[in-house]
C-alpha distance (Angstrom), angle and dihedral (degrees) to the residues before:
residue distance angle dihedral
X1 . . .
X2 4.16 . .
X3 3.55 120.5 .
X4 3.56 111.4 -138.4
X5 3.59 117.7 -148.5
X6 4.01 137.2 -177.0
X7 3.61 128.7 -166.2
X8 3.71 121.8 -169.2
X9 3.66 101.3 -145.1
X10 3.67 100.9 3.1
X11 3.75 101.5 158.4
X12 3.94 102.0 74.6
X13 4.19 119.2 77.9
X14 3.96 98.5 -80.4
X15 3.71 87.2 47.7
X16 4.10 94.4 52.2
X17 3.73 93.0 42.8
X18 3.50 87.1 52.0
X19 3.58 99.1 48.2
X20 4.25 94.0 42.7
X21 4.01 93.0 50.9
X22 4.29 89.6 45.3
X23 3.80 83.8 41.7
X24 3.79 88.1 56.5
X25 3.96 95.7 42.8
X26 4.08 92.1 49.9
X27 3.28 133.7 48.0
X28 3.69 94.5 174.5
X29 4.22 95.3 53.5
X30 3.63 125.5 115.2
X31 3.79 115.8 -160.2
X32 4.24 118.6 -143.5
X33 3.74 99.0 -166.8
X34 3.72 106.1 -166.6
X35 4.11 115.5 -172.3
X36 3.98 134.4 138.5
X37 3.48 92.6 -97.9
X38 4.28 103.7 32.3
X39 4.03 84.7 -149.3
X40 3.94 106.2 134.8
X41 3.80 126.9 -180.0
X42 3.84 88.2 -155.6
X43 3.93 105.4 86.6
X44 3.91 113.2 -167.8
X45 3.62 124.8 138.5
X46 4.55 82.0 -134.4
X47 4.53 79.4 60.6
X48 4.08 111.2 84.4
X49 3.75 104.6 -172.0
X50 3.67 109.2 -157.1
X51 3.96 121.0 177.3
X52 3.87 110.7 -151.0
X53 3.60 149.6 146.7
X54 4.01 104.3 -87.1
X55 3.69 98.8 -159.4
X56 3.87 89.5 52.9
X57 3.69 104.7 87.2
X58 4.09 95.6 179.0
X59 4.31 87.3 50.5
X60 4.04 86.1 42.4
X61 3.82 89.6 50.7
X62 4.04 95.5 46.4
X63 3.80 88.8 58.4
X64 3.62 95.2 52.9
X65 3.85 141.6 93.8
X66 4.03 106.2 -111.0
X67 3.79 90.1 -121.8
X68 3.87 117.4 59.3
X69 3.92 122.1 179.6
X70 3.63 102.8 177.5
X71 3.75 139.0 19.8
X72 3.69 137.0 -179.3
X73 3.86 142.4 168.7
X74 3.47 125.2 -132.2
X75 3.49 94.0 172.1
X76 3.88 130.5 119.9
X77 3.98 144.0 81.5
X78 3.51 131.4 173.6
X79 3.50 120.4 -78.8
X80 3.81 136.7 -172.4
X81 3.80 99.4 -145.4
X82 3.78 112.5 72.0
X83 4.30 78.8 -143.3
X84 3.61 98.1 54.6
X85 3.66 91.2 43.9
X86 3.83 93.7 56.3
X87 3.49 85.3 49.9
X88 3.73 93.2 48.3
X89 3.78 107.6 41.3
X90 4.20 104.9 9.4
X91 3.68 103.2 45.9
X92 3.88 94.2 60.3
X93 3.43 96.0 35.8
X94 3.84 87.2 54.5
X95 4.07 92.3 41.7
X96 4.27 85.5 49.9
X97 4.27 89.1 55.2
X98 3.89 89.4 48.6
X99 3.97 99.9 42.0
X100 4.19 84.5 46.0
X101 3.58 90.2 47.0
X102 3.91 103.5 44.3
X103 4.28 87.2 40.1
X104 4.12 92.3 40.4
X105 3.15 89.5 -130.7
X106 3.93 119.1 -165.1
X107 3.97 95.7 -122.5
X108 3.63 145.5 -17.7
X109 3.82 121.6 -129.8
X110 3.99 122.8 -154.3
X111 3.71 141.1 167.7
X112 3.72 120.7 -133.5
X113 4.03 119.7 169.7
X114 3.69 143.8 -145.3
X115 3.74 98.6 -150.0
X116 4.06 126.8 69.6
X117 3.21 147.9 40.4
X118 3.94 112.4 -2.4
X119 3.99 90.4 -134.2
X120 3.66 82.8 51.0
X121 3.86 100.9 53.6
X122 3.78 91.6 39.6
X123 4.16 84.7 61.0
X124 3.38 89.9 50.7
X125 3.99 104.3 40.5
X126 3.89 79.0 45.6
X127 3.87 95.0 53.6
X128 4.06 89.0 47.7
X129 3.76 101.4 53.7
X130 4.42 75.2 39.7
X131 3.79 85.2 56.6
X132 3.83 96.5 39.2
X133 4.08 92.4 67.7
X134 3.50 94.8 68.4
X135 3.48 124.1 95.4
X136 3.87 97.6 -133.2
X137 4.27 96.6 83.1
X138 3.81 122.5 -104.5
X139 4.11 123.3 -132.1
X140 3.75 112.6 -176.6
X141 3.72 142.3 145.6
X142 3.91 132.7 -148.4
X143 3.74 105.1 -146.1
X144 3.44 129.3 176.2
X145 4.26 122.5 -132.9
X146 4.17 100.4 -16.4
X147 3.62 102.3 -146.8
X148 3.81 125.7 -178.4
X149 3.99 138.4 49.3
X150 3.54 91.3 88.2
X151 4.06 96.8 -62.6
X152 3.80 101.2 165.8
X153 4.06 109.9 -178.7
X154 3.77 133.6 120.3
X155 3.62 91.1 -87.3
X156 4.19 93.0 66.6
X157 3.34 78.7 75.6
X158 3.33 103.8 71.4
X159 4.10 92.6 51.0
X160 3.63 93.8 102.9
X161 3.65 103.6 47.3
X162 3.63 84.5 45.5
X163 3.77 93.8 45.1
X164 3.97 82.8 63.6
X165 3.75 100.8 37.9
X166 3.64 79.1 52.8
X167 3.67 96.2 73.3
X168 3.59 94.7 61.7
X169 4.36 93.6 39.7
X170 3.64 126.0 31.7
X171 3.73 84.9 -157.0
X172 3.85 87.3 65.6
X173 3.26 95.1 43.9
X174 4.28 116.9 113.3
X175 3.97 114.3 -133.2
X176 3.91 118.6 -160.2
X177 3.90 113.3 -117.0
X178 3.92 82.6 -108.0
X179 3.36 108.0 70.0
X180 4.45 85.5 39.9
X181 3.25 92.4 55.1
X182 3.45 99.9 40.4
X183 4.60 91.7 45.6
X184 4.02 77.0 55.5
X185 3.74 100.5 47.9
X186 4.01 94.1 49.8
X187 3.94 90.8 46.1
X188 3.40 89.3 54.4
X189 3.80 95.8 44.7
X190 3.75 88.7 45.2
X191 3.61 93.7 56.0
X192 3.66 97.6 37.6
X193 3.83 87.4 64.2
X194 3.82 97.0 41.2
């Protein structure tokens, strides 16, 4: 039987890693990649690239497979306007609860963090204990700077000072998009066979 899987902002380098390792694990998944623009630089014929408003939950739910087994939102940044951050970060988190909820899904999967802005990491503590009052389960992870997979922004800079700084606090600590991706993949596979 097909697993059917949506990620919320699939395309960037959490998403692919993501997708590659769960790829790897099932043979049977499909893969509904659902992003603004529905371009992908993982080609599979098991990845469905769909580009679509992701604060629209009736346009979200026309472009998707009637049975869903696993969601999860990749989605957020930090963002100076309290607006544009509930646009950003709450919208889809909020569109991920009601898709699992309506499709009884068997878990949600969400990334939080321990590095950033403190507005930032208050949204997204906020949006986890948000996410942990459903009934569908939650598996997330609170990393600090992701580094790896061929991320190239300003913060990459900062992974060797922090690689340093990390050996006196874990919370400075950097973590390769492997080991994230995989923490979130067995979370969600432990709770979807709970």
């Amino acid at each position: 039987m097909t697993t059917q899987i949506v990620i919320l902002g699939g395309n960037g380098y959490l998403g692919r890693e993501l997708t590659k390792l769960w790829l790897q694990k099932d043979a049977l998944a499909d893969f509904w990649i659902l992003s603004r623009s529905g371009k992908n630089q993982l080609v599979d014929p098991r990845i469905h690239n769909r580009a679509v408003d992701l604060t629209d939950f009736e346009a979200v739910k026309q472009v998707l497979p009637a049975e869903i087994d696993y969601i999860v939102d990749l989605i957020g940044r930090p963002e100076k306007s309290p607006a544009l951050s509930t646009q950003v970060n709450d919208q889809p988190a909020q569109l991920m609860r009601k898709l699992a909820e309506t499709a009884h899904c068997q878990a949600m999967g969400f990334v939080g963090g321990q590095l950033g802005p403190k507005a930032f990491l208050k949204t997204k503590a906020d949006l986890i204990q948000y996410l942990q009052q459903s009934d569908v389960p939650l598996a997330y992870v609170e990393p600090t700077l992701v580094y790896g997979a061929g991320r190239q922004d300003t913060m990459m800079k900062m992974v060797p000072l922090l690689t340093f700084l990390g050996r006196f606090s874990a919370k400075l600590k950097p973590v390769a998009v492997e080991v994230v991706v995989n923490q979130l993949y067995t979370q969600l596979m432990q709770l979807g066979h709970d």
